[in-house]
C-alpha positions as CSV (number, residue, x, y, z in Angstrom):
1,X,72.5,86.2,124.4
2,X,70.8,89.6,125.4
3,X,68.8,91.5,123.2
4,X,71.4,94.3,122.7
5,X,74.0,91.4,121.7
6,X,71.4,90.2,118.9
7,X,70.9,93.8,117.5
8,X,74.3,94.8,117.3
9,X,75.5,91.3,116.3
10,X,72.8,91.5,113.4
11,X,74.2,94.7,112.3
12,X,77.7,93.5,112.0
13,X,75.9,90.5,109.8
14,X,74.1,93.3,107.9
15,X,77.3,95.8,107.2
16,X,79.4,92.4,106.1
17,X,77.5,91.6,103.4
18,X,77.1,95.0,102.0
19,X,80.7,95.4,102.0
20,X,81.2,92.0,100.7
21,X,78.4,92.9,97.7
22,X,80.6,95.8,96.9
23,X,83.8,93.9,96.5
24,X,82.7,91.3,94.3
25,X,80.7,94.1,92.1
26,X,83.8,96.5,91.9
27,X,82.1,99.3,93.6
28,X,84.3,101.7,95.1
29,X,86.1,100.7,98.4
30,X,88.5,103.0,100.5
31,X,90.9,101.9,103.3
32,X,88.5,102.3,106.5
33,X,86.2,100.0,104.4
34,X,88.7,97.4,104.0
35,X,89.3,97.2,107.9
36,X,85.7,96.8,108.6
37,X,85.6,94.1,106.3
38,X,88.1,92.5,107.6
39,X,86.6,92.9,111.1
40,X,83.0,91.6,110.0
41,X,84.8,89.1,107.8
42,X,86.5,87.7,111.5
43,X,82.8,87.7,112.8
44,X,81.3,85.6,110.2
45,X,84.4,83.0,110.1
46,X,84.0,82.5,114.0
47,X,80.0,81.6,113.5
48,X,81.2,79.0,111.0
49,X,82.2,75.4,112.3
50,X,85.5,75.5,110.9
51,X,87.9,78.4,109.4
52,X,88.9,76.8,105.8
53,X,92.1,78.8,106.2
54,X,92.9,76.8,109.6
55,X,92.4,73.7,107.7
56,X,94.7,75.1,105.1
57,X,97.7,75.8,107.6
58,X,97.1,72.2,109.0
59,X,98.1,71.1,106.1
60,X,101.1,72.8,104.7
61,X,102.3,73.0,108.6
62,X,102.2,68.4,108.0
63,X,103.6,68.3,104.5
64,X,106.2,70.8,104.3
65,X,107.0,74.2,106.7
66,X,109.7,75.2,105.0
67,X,108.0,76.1,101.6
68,X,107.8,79.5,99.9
69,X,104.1,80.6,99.9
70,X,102.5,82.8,97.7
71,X,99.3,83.7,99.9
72,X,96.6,85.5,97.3
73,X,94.4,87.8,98.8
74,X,95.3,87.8,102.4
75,X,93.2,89.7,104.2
76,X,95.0,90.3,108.0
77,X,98.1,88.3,106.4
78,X,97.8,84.7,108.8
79,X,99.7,82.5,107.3
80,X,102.3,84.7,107.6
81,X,102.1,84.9,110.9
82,X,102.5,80.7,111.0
83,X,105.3,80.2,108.5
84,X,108.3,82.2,107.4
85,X,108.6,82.2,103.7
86,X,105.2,84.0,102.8
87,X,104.8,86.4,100.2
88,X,101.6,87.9,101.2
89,X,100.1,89.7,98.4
90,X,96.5,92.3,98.7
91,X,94.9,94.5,96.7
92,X,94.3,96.3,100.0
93,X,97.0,95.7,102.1
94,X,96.8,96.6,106.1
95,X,100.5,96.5,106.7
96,X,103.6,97.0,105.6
97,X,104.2,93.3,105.3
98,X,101.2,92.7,102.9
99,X,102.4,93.8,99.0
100,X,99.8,95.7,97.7
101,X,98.7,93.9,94.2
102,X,96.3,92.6,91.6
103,X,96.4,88.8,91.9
104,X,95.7,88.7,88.4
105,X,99.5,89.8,87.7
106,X,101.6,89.2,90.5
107,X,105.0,90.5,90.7
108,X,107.0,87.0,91.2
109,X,109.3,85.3,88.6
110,X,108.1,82.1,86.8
111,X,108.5,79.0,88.8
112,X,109.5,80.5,92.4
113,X,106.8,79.5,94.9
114,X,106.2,75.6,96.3
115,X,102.4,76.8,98.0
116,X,99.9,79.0,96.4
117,X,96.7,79.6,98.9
118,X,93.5,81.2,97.3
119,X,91.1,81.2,100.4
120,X,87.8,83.0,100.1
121,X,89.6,85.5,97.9
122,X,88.3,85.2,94.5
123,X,86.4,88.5,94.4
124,X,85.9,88.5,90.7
125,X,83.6,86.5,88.8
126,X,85.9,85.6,85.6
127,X,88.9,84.0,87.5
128,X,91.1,82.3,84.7
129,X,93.9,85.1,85.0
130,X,94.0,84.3,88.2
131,X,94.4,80.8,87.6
132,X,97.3,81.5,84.9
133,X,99.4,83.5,87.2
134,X,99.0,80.5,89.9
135,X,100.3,78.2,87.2
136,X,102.8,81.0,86.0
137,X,104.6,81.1,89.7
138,X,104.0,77.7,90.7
139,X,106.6,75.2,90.3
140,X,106.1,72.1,88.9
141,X,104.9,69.9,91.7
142,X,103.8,72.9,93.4
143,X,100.8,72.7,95.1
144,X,97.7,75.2,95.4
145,X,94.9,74.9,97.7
146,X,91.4,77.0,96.5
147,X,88.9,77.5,99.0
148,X,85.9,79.1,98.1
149,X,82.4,79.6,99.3
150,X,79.7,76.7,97.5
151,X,77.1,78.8,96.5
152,X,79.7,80.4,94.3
153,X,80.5,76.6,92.2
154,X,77.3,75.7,90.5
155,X,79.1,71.6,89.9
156,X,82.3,70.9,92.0
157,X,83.4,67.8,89.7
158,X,82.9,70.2,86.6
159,X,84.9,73.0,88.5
160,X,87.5,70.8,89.2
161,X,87.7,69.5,85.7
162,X,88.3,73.2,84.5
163,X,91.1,73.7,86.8
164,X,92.7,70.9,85.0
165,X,93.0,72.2,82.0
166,X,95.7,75.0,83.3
167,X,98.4,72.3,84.4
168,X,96.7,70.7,87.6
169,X,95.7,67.5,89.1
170,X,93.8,67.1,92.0
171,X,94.8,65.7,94.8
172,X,91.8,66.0,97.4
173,X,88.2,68.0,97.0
174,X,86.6,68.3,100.4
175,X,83.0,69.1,100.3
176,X,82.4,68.1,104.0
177,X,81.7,71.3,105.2
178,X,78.3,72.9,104.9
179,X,79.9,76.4,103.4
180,X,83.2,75.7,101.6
181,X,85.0,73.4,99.5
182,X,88.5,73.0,99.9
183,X,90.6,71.3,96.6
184,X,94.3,70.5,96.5
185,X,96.1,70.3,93.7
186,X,99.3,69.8,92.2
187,X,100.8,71.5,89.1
188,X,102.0,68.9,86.9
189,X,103.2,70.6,84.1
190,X,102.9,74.6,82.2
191,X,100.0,75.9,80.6
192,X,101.1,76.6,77.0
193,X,97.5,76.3,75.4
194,X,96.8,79.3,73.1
195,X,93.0,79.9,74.5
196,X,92.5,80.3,77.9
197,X,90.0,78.3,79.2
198,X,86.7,80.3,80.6
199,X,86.4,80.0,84.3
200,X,83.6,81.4,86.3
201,X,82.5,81.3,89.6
202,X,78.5,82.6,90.7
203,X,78.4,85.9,92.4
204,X,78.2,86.3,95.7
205,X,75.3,88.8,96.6
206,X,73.3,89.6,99.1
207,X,69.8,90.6,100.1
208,X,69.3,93.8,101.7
209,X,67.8,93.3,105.2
């Protein structure tokens, strides 16, 4: 790789994460923003081994292509470019196809989706109302994949043992990968517990370079 490469590919490096501290700190992000994070975000992926959202795909395109998908943070929307019954939902959407929304309180009657994906797009710390709304729209049986970065899960068995406790089993944790852990579960029943448990994930942050 030529020098010039390096540099500009160590800026790109540099302008992801800044953007990526601001999202998970709730700074203030406009449109243009959103696009270069998506275009860093891209960058990044491609240096990893393996896209977690590929691996995703995989597996609802061998267990069932004909679900309804609820995809939760988007990003470019690519599992709706695989499958046909996606509702792709973003709080900053890039096209008309992508419904603009809080995942936190999705607009999607109880019980209606078979797939729920959450990959890499847990930009909040506290995620338990995320987790509720998952349950909320899931059916039972339903299944929801969560991938998420590891330095963001400080004990994957004890992580998993949270998301238990709305409704879930789990039906496979992969930790293979170096960056991301992958878990499958499967609603089994409602949550109808009066306290909502606490669930919190490590922040992602970055140092300045």
């Amino acid at each position: 790789m030529k020098f010039i490469e390096k540099l500009e590919n160590r800026l790109l490096g540099s302008k992801f994460r800044l953007l990526n501290d601001k999202l998970y700190k709730n700074r203030k992000i406009n449109d243009n923003d959103m696009k270069d994070y998506y275009k860093y975000y891209e960058y990044q992926i491609r240096k990893w081994p393996v896209n977690p959202l590929d691996l995703i795909i995989k597996k609802i395109e061998d267990k069932n292509k004909e679900a309804v998908i609820a995809d939760l943070g988007c990003g470019v929307g690519k599992i709706s470019q695989t499958f046909k019954n996606v509702f792709s939902f973003d709080a900053f959407p890039i096209n008309k196809n992508i419904i603009k929304a809080d995942i936190s309180a999705l607009p999607l009657d109880d019980k209606k989706i078979d797939v729920v994906v959450c990959c890499l797009s847990l930009m909040m710390d506290y995620i338990s109302k995320v987790l509720l709304e998952v349950s909320r729209i899931l059916k039972i049986d339903g299944i929801f994949y969560l991938a998420e970065v590891k330095s963001r899960v400080n004990s994957v068995n004890y992580f998993c043992k949270q998301l238990e406790q709305f409704g879930f089993s789990i039906l496979n944790c992969d930790t293979s990968n170096t960056h991301f852990v992958i878990i499958e579960l499967k609603k089994d029943k409602d949550f109808c517990k009066k306290k909502i448990p606490k669930v919190l994930l490590k922040p992602c942050s970055y140092k300045k370079r």
